[in-house]
PDB file with one MODEL, atoms N, CA, C and O in Angstrom:
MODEL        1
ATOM      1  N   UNK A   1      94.974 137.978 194.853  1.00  0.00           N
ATOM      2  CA  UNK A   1      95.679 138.447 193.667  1.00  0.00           C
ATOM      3  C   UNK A   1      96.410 137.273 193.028  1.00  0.00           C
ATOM      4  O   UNK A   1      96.640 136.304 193.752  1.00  0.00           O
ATOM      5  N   UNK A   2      96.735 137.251 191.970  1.00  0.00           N
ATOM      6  CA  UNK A   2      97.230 136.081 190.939  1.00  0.00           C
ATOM      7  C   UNK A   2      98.797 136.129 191.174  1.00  0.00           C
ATOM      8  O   UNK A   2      99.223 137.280 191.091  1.00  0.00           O
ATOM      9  N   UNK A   3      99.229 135.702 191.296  1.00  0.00           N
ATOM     10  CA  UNK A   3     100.783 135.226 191.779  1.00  0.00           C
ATOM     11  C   UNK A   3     101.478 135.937 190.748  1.00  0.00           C
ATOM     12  O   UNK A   3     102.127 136.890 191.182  1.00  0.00           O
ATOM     13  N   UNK A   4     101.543 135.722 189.285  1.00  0.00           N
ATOM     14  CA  UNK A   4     102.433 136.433 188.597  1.00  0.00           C
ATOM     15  C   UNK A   4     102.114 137.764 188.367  1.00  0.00           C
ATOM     16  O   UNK A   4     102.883 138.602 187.896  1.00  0.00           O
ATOM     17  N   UNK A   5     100.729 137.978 188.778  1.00  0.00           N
ATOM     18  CA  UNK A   5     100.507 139.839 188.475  1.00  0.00           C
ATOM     19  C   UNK A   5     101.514 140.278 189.814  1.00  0.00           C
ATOM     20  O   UNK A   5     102.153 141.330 189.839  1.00  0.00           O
ATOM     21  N   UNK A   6     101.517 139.370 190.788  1.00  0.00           N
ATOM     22  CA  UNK A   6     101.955 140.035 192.499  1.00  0.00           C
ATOM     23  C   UNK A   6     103.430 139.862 191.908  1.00  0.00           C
ATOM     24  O   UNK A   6     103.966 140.961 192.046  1.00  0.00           O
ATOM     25  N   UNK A   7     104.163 139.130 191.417  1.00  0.00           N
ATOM     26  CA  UNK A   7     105.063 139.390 191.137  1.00  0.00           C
ATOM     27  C   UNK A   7     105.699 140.308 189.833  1.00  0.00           C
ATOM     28  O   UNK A   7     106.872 140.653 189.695  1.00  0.00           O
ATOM     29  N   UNK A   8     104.942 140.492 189.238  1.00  0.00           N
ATOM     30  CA  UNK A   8     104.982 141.521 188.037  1.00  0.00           C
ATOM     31  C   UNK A   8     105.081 142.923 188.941  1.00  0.00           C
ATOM     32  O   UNK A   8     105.911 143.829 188.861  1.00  0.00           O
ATOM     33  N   UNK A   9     104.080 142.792 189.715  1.00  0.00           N
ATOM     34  CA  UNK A   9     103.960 144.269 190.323  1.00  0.00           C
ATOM     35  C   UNK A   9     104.735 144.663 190.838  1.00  0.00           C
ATOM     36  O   UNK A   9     104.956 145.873 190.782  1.00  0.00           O
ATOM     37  N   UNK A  10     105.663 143.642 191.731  1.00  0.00           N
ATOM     38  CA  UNK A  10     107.025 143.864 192.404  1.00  0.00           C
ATOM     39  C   UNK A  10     107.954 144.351 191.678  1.00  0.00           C
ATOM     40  O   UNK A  10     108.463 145.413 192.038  1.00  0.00           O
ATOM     41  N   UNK A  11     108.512 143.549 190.198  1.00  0.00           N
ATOM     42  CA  UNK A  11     109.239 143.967 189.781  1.00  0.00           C
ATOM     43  C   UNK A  11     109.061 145.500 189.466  1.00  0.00           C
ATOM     44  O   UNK A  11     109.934 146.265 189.875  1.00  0.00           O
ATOM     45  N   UNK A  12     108.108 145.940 188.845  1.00  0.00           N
ATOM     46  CA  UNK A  12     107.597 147.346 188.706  1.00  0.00           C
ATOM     47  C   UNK A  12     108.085 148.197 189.470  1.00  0.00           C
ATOM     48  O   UNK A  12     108.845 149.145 189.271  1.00  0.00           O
ATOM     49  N   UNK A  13     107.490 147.708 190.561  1.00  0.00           N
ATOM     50  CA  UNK A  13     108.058 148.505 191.632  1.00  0.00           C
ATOM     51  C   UNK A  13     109.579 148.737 192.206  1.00  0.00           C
ATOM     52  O   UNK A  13     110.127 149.792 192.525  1.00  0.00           O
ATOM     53  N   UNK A  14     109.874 147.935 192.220  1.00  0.00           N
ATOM     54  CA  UNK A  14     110.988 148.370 192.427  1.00  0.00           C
ATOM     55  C   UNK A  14     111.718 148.497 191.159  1.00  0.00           C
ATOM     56  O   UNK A  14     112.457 149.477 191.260  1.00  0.00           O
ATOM     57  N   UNK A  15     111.843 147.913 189.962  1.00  0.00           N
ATOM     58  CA  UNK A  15     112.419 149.003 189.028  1.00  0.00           C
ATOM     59  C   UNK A  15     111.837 150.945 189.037  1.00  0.00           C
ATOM     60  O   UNK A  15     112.421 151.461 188.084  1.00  0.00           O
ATOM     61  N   UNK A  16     111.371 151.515 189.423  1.00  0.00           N
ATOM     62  CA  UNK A  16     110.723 152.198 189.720  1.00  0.00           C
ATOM     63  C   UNK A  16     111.107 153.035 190.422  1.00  0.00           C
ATOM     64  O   UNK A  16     111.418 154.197 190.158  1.00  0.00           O
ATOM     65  N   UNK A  17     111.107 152.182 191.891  1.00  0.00           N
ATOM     66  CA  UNK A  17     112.061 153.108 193.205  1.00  0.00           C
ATOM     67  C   UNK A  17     113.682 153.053 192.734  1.00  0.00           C
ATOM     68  O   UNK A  17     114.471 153.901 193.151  1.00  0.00           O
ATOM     69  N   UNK A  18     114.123 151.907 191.769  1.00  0.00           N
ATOM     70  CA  UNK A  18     115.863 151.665 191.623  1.00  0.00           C
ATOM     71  C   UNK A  18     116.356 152.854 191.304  1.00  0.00           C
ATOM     72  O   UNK A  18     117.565 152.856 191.071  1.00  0.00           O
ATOM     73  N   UNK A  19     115.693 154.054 191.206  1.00  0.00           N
ATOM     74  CA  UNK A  19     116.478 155.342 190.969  1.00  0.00           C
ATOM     75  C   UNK A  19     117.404 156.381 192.728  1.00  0.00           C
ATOM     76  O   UNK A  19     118.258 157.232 192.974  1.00  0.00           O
ATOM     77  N   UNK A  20     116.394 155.452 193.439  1.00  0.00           N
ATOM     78  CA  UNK A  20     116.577 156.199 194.933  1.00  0.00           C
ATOM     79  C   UNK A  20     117.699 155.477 195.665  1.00  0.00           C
ATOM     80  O   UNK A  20     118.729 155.821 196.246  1.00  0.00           O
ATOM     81  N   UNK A  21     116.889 153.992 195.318  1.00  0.00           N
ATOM     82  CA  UNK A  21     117.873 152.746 196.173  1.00  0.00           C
ATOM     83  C   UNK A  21     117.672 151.371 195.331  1.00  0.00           C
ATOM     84  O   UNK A  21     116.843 151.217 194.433  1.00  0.00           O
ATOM     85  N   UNK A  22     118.363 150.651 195.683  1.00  0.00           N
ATOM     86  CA  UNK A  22     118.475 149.512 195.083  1.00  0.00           C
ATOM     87  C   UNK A  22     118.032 147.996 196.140  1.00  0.00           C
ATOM     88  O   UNK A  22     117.966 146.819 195.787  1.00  0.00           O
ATOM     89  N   UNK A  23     117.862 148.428 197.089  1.00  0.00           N
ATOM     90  CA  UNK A  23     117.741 147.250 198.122  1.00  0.00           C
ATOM     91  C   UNK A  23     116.293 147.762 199.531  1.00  0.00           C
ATOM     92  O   UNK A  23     116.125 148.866 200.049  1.00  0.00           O
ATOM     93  N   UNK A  24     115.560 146.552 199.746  1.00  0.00           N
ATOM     94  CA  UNK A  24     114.572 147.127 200.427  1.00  0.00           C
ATOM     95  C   UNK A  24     114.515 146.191 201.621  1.00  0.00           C
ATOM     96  O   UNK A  24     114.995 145.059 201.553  1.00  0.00           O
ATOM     97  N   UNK A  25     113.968 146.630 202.643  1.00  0.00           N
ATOM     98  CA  UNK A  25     113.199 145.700 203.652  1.00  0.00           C
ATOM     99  C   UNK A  25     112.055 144.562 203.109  1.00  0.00           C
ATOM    100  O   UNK A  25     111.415 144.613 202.059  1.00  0.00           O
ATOM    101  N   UNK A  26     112.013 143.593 204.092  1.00  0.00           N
ATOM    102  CA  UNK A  26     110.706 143.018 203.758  1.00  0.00           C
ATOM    103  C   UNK A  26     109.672 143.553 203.909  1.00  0.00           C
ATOM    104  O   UNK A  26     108.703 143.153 203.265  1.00  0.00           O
ATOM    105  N   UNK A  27     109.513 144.991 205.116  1.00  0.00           N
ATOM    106  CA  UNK A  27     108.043 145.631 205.268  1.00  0.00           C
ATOM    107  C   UNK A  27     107.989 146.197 204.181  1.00  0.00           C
ATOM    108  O   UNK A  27     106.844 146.171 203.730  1.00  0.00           O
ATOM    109  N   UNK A  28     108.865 146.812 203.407  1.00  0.00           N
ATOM    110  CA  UNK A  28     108.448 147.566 202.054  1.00  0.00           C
ATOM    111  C   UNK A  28     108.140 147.027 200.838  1.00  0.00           C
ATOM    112  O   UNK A  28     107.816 147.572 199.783  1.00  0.00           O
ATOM    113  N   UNK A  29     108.357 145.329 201.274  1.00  0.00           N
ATOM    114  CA  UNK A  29     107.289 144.753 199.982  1.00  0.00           C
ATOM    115  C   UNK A  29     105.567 144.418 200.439  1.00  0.00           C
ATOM    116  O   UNK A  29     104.786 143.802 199.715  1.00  0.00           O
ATOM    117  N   UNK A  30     105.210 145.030 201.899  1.00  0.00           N
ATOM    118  CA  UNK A  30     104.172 144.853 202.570  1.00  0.00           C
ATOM    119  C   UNK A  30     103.468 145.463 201.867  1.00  0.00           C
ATOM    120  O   UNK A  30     102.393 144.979 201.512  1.00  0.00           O
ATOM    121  N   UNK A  31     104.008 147.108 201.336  1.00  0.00           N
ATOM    122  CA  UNK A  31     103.018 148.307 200.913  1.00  0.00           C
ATOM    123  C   UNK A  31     103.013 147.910 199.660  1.00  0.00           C
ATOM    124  O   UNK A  31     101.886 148.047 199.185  1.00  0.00           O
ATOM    125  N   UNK A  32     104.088 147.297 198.604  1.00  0.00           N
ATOM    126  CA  UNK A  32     103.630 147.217 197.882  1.00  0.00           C
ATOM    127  C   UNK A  32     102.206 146.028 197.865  1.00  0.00           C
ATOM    128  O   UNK A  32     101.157 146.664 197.961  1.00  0.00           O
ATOM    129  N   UNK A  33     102.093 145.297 197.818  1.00  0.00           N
ATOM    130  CA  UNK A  33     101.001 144.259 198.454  1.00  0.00           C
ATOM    131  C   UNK A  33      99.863 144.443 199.135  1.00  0.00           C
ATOM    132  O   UNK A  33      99.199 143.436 199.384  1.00  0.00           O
ATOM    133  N   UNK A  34      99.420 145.644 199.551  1.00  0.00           N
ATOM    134  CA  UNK A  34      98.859 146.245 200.612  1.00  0.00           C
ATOM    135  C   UNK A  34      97.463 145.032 201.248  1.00  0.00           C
ATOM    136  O   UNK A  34      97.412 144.619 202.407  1.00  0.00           O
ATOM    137  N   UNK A  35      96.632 144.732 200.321  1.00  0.00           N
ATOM    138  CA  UNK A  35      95.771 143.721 200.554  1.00  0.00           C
ATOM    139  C   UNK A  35      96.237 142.090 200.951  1.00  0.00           C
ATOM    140  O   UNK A  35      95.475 141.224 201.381  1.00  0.00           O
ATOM    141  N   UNK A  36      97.476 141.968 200.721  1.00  0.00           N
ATOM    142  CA  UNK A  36      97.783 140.256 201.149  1.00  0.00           C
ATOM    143  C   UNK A  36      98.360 140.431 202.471  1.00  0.00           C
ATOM    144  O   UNK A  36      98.666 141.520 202.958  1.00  0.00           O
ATOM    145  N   UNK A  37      98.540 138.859 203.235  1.00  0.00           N
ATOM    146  CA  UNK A  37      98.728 138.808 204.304  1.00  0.00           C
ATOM    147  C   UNK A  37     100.391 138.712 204.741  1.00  0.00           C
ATOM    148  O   UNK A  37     100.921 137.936 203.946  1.00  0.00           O
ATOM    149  N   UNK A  38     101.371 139.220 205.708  1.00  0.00           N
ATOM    150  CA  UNK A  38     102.191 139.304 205.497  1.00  0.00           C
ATOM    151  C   UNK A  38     103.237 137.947 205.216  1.00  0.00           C
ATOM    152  O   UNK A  38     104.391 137.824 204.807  1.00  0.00           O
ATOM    153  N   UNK A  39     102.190 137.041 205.658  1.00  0.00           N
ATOM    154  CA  UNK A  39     103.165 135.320 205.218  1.00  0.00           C
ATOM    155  C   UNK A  39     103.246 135.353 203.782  1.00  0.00           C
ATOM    156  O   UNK A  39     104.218 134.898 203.179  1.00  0.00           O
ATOM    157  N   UNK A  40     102.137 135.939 203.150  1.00  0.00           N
ATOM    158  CA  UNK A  40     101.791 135.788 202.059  1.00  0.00           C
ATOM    159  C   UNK A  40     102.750 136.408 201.116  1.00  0.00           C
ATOM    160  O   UNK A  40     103.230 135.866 200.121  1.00  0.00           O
ATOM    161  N   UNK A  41     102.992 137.716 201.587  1.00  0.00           N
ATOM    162  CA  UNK A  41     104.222 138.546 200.913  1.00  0.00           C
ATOM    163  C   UNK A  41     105.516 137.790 200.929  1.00  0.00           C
ATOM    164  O   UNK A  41     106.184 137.491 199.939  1.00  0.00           O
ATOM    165  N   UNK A  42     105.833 137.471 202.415  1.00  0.00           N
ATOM    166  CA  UNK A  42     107.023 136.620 202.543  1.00  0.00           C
ATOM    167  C   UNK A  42     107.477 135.826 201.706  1.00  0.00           C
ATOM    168  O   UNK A  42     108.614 135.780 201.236  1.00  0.00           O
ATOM    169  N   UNK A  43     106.249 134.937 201.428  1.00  0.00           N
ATOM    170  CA  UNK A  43     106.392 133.453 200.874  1.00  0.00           C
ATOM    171  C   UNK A  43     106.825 133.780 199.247  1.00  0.00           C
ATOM    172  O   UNK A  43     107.726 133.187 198.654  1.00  0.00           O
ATOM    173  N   UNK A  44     106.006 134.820 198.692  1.00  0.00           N
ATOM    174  CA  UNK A  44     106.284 134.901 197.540  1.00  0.00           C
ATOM    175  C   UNK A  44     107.510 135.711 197.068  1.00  0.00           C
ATOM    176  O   UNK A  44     107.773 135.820 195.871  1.00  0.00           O
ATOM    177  N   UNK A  45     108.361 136.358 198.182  1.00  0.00           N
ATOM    178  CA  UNK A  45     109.229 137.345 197.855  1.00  0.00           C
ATOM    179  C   UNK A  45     110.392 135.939 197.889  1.00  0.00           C
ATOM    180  O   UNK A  45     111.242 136.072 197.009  1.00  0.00           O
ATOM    181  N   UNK A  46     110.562 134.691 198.708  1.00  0.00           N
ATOM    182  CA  UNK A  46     110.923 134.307 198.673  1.00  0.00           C
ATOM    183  C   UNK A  46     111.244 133.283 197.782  1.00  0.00           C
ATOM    184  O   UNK A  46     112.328 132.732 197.589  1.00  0.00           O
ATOM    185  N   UNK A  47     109.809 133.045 197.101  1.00  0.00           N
ATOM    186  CA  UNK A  47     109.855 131.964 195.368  1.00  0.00           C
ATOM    187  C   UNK A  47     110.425 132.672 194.515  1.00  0.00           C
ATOM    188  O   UNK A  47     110.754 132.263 193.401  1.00  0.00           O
ATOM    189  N   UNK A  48     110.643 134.051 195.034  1.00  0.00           N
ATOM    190  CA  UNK A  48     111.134 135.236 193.474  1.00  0.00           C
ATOM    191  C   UNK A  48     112.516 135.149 193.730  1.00  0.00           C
ATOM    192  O   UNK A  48     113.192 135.685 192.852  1.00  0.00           O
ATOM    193  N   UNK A  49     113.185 134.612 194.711  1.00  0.00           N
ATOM    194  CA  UNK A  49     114.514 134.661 195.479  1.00  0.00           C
ATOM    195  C   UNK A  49     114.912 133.299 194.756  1.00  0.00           C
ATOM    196  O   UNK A  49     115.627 133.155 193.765  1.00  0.00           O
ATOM    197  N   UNK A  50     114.373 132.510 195.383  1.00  0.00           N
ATOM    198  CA  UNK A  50     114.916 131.194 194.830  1.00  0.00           C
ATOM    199  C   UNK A  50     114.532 131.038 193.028  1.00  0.00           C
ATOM    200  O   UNK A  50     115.049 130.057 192.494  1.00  0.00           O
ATOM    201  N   UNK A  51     113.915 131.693 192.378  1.00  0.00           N
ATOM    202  CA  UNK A  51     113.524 132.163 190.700  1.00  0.00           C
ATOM    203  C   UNK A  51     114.666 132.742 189.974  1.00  0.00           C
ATOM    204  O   UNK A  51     115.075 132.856 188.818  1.00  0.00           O
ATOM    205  N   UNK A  52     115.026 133.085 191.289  1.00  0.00           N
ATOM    206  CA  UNK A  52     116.327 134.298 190.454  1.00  0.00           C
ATOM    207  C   UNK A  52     116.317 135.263 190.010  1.00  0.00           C
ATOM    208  O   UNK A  52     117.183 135.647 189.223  1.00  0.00           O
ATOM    209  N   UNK A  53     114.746 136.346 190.604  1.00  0.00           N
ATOM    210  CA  UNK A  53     114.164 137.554 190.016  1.00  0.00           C
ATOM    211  C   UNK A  53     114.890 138.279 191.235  1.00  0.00           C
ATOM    212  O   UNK A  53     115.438 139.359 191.014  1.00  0.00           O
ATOM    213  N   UNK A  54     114.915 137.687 192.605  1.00  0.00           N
ATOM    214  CA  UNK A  54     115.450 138.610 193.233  1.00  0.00           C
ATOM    215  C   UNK A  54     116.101 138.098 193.863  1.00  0.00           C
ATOM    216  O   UNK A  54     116.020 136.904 193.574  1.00  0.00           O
ATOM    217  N   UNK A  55     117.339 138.382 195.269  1.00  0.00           N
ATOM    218  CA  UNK A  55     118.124 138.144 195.431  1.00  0.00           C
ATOM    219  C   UNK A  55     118.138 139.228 196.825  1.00  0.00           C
ATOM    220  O   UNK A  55     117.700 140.373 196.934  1.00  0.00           O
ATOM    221  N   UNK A  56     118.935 138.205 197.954  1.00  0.00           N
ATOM    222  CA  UNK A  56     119.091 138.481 199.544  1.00  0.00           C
ATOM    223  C   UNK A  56     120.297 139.373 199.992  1.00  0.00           C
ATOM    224  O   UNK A  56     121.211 138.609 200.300  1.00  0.00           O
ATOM    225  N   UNK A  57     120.666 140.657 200.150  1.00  0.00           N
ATOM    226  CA  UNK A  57     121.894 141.108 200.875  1.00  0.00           C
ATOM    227  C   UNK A  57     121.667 141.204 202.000  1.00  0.00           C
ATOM    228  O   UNK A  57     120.561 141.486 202.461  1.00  0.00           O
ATOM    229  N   UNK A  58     122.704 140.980 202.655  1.00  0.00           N
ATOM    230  CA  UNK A  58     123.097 140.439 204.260  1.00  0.00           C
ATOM    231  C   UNK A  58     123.755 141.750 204.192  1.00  0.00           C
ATOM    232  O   UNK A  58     124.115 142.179 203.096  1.00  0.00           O
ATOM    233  N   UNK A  59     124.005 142.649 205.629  1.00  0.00           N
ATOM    234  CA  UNK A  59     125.105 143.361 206.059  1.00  0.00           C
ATOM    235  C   UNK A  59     125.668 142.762 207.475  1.00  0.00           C
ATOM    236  O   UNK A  59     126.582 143.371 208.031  1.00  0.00           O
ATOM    237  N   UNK A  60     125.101 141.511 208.094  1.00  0.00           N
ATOM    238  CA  UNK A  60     125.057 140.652 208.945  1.00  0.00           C
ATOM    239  C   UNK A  60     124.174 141.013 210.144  1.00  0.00           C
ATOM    240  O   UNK A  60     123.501 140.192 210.767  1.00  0.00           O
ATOM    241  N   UNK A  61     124.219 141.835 210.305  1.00  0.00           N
ATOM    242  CA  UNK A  61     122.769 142.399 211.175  1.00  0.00           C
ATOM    243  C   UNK A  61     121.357 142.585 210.212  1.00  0.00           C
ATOM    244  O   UNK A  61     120.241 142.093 210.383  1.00  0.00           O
ATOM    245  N   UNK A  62     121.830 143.437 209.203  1.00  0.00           N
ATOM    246  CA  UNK A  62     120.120 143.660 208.696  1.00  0.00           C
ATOM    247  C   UNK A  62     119.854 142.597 207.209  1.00  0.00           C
ATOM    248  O   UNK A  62     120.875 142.072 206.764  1.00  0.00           O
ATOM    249  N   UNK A  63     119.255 142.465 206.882  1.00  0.00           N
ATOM    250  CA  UNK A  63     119.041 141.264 205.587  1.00  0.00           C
ATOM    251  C   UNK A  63     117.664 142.339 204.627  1.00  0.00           C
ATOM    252  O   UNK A  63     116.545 142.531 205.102  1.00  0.00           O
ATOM    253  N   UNK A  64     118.047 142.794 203.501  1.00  0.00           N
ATOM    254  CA  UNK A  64     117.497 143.441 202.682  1.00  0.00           C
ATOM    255  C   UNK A  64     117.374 142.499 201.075  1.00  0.00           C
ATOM    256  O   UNK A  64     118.207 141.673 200.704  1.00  0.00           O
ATOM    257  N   UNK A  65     116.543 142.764 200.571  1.00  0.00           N
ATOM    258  CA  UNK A  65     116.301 142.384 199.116  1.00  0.00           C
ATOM    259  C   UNK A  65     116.120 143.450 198.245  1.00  0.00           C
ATOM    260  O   UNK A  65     115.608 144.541 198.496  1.00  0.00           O
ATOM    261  N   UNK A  66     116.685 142.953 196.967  1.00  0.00           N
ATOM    262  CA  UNK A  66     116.715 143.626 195.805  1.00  0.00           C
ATOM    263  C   UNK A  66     116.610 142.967 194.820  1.00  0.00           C
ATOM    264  O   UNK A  66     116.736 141.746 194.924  1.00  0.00           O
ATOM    265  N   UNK A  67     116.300 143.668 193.334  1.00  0.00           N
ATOM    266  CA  UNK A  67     116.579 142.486 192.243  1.00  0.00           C
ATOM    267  C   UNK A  67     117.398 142.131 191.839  1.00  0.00           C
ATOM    268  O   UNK A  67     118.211 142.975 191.460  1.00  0.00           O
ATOM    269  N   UNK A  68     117.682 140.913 191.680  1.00  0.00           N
ATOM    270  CA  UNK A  68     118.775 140.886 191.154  1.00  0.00           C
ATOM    271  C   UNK A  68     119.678 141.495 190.080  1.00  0.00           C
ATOM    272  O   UNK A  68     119.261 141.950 189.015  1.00  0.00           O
ATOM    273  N   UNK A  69     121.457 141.443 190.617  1.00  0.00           N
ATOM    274  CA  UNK A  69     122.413 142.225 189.825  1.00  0.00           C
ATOM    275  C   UNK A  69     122.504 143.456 189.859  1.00  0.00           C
ATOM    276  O   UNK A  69     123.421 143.983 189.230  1.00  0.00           O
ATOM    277  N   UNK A  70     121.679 144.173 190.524  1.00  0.00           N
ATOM    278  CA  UNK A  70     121.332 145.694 190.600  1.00  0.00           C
ATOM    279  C   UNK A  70     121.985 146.294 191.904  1.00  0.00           C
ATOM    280  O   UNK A  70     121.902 145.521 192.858  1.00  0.00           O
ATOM    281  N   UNK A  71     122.635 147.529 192.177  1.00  0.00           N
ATOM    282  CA  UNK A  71     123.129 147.753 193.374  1.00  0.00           C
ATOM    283  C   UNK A  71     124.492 147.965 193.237  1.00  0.00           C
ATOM    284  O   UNK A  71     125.081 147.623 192.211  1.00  0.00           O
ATOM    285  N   UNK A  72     124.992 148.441 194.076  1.00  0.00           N
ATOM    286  CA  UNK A  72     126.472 149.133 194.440  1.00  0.00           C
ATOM    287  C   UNK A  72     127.469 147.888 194.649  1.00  0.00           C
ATOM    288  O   UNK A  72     128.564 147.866 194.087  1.00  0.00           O
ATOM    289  N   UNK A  73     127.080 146.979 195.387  1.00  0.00           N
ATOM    290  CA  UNK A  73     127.659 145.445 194.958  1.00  0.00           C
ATOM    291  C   UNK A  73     127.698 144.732 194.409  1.00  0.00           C
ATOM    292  O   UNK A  73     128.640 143.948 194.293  1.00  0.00           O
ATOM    293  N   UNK A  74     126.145 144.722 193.556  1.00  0.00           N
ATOM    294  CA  UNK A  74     126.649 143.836 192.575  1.00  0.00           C
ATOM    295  C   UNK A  74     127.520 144.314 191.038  1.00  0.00           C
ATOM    296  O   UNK A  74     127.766 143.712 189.993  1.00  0.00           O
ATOM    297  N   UNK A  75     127.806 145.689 191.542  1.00  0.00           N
ATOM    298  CA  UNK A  75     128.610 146.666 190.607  1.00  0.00           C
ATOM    299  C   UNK A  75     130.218 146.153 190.924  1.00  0.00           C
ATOM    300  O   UNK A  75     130.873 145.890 189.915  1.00  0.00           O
ATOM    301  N   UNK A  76     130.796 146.017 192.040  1.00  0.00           N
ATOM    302  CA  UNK A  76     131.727 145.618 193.035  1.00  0.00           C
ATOM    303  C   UNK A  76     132.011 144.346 192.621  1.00  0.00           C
ATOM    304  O   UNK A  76     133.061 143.963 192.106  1.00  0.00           O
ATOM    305  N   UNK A  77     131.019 143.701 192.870  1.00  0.00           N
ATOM    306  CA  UNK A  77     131.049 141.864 192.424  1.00  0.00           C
ATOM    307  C   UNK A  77     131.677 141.513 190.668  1.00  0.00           C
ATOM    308  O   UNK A  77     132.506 140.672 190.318  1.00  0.00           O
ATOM    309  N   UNK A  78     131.051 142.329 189.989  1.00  0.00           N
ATOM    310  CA  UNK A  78     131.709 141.890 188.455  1.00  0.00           C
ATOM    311  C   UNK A  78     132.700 142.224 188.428  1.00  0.00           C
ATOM    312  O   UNK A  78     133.563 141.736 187.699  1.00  0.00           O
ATOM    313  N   UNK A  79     132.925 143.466 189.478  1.00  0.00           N
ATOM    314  CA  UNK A  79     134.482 144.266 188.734  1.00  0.00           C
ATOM    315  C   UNK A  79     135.782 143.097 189.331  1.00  0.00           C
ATOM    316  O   UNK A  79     136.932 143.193 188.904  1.00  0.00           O
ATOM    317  N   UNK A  80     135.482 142.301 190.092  1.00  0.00           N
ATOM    318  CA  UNK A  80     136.150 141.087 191.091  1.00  0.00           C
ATOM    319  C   UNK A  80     136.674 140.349 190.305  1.00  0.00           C
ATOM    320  O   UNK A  80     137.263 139.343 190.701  1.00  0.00           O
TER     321      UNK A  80
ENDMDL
END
C-alpha cells in the first residue's frame, strides 16, 4: 500500500471512531492495516508521530496513540 493512502486511511479512521474514544493501542492500528506487516504499521504510526499527525499518551504503564490535540487532555492541556 502507498504510504500516504496508509496514512490517509488512519486518519479516517480514527476521525471516525473519535466519537467513542479518542486514544488507541498499537494493535488497533493493526486492523486498520490488515494486509501490512506489524513493523510495518509500527514504523509508520511512528513517522505520523514525529509529522505531528499523531501524538503518544503515556498513563506510565500503558502508552496509547491518538491524533493529535484531540482527547480529554488535550482539552485539560489548553485550559492550563
Amino acid at each position: 500500500m502507498d504510504i500516504e493512502a496508509a496514512k490517509k486511511l488512519i486518519v479516517e479512521q480514527l476521525e471516525k471512531k473519535s466519537k467513542s474514544k479518542s486514544k488507541f493501542y498499537l494493535k488497533d492500528f493493526y486492523a486498520f492495516l490488515p494486509d501490512e506487516k506489524p513493523r510495518t504499521v509500527k514504523n509508520l504510526v511512528n513517522d505520523m508521530v514525529a509529522q505531528g499527525i499523531l501524538e503518544y499518551w503515556s498513563s506510565g504503564s500503558t502508552t496509547m496513540i491518538g491524533l493529535k490535540g484531540t482527547g480529554k487532555q488535550a482539552a485539560a492541556e489548553d485550559e492550563a
